[in-house]
C-alpha positions in Angstrom: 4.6 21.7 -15.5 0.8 21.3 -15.6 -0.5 18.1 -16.0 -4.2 16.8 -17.0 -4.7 13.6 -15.9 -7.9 11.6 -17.1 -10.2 10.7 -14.7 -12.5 8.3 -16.1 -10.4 5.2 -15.1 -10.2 6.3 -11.4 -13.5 5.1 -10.6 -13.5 2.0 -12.1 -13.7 -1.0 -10.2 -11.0 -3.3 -12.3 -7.0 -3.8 -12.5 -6.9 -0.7 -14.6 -8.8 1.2 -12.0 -6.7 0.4 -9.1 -3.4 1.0 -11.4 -5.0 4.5 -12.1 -5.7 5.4 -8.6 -2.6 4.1 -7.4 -0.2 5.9 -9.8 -2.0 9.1 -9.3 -1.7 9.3 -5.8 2.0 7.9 -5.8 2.4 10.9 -8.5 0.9 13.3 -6.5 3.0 12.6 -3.4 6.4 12.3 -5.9 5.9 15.7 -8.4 6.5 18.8 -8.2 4.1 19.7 -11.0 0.4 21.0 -10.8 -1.7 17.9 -11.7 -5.5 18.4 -12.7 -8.3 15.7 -12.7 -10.6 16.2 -15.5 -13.5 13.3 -15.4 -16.7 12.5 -16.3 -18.5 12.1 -13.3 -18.8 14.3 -10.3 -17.0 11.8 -8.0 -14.1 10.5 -9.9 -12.1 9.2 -6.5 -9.4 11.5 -6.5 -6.8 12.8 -4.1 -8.2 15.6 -1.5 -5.0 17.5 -2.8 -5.6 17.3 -6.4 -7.6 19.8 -8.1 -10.7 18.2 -10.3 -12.9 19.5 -13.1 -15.6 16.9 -13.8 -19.0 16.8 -14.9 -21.6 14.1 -15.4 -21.5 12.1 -18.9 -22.9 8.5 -18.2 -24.5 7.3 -21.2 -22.0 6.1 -24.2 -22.6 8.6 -26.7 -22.6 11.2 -23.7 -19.1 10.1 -22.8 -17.5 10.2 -26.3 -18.9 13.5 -26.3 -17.1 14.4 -23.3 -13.8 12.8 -24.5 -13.6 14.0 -28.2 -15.2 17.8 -27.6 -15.4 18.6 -24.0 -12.2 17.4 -22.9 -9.8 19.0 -25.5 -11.4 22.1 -24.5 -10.7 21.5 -21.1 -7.3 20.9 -21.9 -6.7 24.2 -24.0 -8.9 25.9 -21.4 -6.3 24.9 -18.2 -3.2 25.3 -20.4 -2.1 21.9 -19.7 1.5 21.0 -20.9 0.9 17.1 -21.0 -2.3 15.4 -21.4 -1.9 11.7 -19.7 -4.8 9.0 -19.6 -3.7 6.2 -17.8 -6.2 4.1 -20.3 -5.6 3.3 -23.5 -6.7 6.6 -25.3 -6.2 9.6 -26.4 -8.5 12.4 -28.1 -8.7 12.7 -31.8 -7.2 16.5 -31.5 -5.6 16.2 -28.2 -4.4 20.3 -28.1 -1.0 19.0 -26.1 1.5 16.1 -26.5 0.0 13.2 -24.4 1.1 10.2 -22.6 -1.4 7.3 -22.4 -1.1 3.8 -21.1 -1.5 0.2 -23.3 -2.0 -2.2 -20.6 -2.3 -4.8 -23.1 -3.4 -6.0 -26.6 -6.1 -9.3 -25.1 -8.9 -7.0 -27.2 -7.4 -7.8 -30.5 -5.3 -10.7 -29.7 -7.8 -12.6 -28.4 -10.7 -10.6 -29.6 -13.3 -13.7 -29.1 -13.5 -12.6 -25.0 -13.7 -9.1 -25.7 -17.2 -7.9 -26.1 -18.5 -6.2 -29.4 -18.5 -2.8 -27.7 -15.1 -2.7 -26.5 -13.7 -4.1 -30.0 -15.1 -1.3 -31.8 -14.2 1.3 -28.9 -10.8 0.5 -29.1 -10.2 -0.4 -32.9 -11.4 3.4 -33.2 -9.2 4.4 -31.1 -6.3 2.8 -30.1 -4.3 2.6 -33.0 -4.6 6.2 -33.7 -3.8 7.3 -29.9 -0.9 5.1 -30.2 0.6 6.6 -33.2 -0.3 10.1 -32.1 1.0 9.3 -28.3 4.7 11.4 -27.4 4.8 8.6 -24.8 3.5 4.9 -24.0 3.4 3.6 -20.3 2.8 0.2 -20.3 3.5 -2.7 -17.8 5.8 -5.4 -18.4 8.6 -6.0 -21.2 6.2 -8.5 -22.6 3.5 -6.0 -23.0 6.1 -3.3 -25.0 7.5 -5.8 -27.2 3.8 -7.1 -27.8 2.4 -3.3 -28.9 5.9 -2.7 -31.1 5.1 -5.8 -33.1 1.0 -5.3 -33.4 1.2 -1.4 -34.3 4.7 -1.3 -35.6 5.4 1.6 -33.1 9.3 3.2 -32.5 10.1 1.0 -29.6 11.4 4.0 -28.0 7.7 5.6 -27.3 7.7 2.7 -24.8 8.4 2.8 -21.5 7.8 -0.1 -18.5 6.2 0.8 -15.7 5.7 -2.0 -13.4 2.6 -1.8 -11.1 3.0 -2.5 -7.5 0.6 -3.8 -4.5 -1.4 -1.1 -2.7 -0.1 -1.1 1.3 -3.8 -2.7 2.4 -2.5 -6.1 1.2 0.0 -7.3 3.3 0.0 -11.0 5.9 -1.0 -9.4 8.6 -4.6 -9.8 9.6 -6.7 -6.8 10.4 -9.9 -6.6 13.1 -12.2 -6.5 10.6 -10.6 -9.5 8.2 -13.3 -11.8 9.9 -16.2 -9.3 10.0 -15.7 -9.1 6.1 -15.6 -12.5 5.3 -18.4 -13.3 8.2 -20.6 -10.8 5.8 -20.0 -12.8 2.8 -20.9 -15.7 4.4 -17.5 -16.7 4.6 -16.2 -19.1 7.5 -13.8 -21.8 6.6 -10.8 -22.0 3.9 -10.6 -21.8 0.6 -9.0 -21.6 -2.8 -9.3 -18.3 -4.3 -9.6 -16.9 -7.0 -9.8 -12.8 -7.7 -10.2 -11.3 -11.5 -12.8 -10.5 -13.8 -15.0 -13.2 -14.2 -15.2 -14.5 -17.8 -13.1 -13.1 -20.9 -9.2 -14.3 -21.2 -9.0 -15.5 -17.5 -10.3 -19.1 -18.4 -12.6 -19.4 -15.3 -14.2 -22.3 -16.7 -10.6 -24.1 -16.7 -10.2 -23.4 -12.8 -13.3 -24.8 -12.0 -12.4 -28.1 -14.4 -9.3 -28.2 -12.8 -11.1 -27.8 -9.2 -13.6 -30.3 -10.1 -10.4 -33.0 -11.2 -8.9 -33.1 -7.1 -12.4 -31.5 -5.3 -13.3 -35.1 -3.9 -9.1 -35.1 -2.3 -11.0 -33.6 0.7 -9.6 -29.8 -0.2 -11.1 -26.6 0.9 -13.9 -25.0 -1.7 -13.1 -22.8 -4.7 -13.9 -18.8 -3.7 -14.2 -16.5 -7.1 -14.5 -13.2 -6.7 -14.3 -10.5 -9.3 -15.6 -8.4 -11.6 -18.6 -9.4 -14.4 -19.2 -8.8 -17.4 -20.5 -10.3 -20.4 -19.4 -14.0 -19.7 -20.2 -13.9 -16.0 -24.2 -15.5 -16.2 -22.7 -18.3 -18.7 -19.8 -19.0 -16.1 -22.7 -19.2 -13.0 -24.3 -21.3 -14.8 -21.8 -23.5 -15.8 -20.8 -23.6 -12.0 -24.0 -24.4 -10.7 -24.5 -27.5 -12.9 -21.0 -28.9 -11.4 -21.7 -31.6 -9.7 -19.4 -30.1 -6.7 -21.7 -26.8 -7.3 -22.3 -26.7 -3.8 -18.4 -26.1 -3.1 -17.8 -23.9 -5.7 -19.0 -20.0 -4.6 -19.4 -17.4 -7.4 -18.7 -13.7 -5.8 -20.1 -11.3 -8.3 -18.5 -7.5 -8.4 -17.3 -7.7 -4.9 -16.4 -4.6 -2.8 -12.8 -3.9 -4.0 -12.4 -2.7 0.2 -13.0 -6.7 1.0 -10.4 -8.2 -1.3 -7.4 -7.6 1.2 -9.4 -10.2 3.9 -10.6 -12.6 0.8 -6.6 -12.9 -0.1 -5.4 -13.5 3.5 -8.4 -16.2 4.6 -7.6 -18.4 1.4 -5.4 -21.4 1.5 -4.5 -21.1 -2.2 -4.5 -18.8 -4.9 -5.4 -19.9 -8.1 -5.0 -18.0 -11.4 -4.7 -19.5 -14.9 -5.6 -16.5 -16.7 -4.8 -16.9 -20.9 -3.5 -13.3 -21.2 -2.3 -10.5 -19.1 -0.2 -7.5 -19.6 0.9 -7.8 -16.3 -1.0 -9.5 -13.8 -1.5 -7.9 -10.9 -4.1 -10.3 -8.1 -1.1 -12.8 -8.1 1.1 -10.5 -6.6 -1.5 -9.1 -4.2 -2.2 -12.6 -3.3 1.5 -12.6 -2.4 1.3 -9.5 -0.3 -0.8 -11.1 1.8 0.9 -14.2 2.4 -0.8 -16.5 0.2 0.7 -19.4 -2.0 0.3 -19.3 -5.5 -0.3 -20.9 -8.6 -0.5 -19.5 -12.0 -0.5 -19.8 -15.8 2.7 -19.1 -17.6 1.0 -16.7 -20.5 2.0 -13.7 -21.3 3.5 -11.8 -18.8 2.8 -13.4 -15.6 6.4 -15.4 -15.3 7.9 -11.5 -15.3 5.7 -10.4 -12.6 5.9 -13.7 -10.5 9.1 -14.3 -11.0 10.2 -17.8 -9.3 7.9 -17.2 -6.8 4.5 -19.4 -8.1 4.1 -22.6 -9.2 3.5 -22.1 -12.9 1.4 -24.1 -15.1 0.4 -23.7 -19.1 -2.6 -22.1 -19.6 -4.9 -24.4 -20.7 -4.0 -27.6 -19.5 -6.1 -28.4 -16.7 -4.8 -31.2 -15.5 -1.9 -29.8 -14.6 -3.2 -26.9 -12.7 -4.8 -29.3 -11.1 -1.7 -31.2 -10.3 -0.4 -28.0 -9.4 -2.9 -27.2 -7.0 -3.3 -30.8 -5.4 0.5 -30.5 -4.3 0.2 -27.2 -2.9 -2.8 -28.0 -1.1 -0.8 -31.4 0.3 2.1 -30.0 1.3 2.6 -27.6 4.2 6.7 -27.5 3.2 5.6 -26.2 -0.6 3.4 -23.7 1.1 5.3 -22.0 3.6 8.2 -22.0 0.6 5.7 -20.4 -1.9 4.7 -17.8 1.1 8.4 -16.7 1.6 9.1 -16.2 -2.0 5.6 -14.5 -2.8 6.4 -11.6 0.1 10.3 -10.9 -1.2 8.7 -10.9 -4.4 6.1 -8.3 -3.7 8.7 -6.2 -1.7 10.3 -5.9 -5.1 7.6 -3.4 -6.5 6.8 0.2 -5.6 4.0 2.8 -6.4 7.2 5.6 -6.3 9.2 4.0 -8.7 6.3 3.3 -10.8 5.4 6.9 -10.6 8.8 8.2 -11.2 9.1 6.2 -14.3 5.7 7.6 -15.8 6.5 10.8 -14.9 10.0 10.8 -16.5 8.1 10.6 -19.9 5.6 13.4 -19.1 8.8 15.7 -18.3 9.8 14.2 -21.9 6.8 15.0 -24.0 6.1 17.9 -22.5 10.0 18.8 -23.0 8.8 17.9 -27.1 6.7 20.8 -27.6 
């Protein structure tokens, strides 16, 4: 089978990117089919052994261009059995059956921390991609049930496939662990937090909840992530705290630096309102850190009993939460040995043979 895999999400720098680079390669090491990268820039961060087409489309018009005209032809050019986008979307006339991913529904669910451009990129064309899709991938059974009720899809489009944590996080320290953090201007404990900063993952609540036990003599608060729209209002908001000098805003850090933020932070704090999955807790996991979380969505399913879990926007208690953690070395080293059996349970290959189960099927559909 030949398979066209879109490219676009391999290069960015969010949970969607690392899902997309991750189940590519676990793919490519798995099938037996000829997969082809088609992106839209010239490095799109893809295997050496995949083949890639790609061209340079940066501005927004440019790149709907590329996705609704250049890419179908791309497709009908390489005879590609499946098309598969591991990002929402599908072209309008995609020539093949194709296979996309719905991570979540936070940009109409909670459409208030989406931004105006994303709301009326995917009320375009979501919807449509899911009703025309032979296949949905998405990552929890909280997610599926979610999409069947919101687009009244045939629940049996769906298919769960569970992300897992990339091999560079794990508990054991590397040489350059202190070189990184060193470079950031990191030298001493901390509680950490790792996601995009602003949105659905009520940053502002973290840093409440921080400011309720910061004076109980714990480490400072670390967040590190990704910006976007929210970020200068959440900066600011931090640097009128009066703890602002403990509290350390890490815009768009280098993706290559997160395993040594995870594994130097004493606590790992995450009371996102909405995920589809939820994948920093888990990394945080991998590399030996206790956690606490929120209990929306579908971060119980991907924690398991492995977290403390708190509800999403009460701050005292993820405050609570984090003051025992912080006081109790028992708690800790408890949290730490459920975290790594709990992050053994996850794998790229089964994640990839799953997807790839319903490419065989769509393309089976033709």
């Amino acid at each position: 089978m030949r398979i066209a895999f879109m490219g676009r999400a391999l290069a960015h720098t969010g949970g969607i990117g690392r899902y997309a680079r991750s189940l590519l390669a676990a793919m490519t090491e798995i099938a037996g089919d000829e997969i082809i990268v088609m992106a839209n820039r010239r490095d799109p961060q893809a295997p050496p052994s995949v083949r890639a087409i790609c061209s340079t489309r940066s501005s927004v018009p440019a790149i709907l261009f590329w996705e609704q005209v250049e890419l179908p032809r791309l497709i009908r050019r390489e005879h590609a059995d499946v098309f598969v986008n591991p990002d929402f979307t599908l072209p309008v006339a995609c020539p093949c059956p194709g296979v996309i991913a719905v991570h979540d529904v936070a940009y109409a669910l909670m459409p208030r921390h989406a931004s105006l451009r994303a709301r009326l990129y995917y009320a375009a064309f979501v919807s449509r991609s899911v009703s025309s899709a032979a296949a949905i991938v998405t990552l929890s059974q909280f997610s599926r049930n979610t999409i069947v009720r919101y687009f009244g899809v045939d629940k049996r489009k769906l298919v769960v496939a569970r992300p897992a944590v990339d091999t560079q996080f794990s508990p054991v320290a590397t040489p350059v662990d202190d070189a990184v953090r060193s470079r950031l201007g990191i030298r001493d404990a901390y509680i950490l937090y790792v996601g995009l900063l602003g949105g659905h993952k009520n940053v502002r609540g973290l840093i409440a909840a921080y400011e309720a036990i910061a004076d109980r003599g714990c480490p400072p608060l670390l967040i590190a992530g990704k910006s976007c729209g929210d970020t200068p209002a959440i900066v600011a908001h931090a640097a009128r705290s009066v703890y602002r000098d403990r509290i350390r805003i890490l815009p768009d850090v280098d993706a290559a630096a997160l395993p040594a933020l995870y594994r130097g932070a004493k606590l790992f704090a995450f009371p996102s309102l909405y995920e589809g999955f939820g994948l920093p807790p888990l990394e945080a996991m991998a590399c030996g850190v206790p956690v606490v979380c929120s209990s929306a969505a579908a971060l119980p399913e991907a924690v398991g009993d492995a977290a403390l879990l708190v509800a999403p926007r009460n701050t005292d208690e993820l405050a609570h939460a984090m003051q025992r953690v912080l006081a109790s070395r028992t708690l800790q080293d408890e949290l730490i040995r459920r975290g790594l059996d709990r992050a053994r349970q996850f794998s790229w290959h089964d994640t990839a043979a799953v997807v790839l189960r319903a490419i065989h099927d769509a393309g089976a559909s033709r």
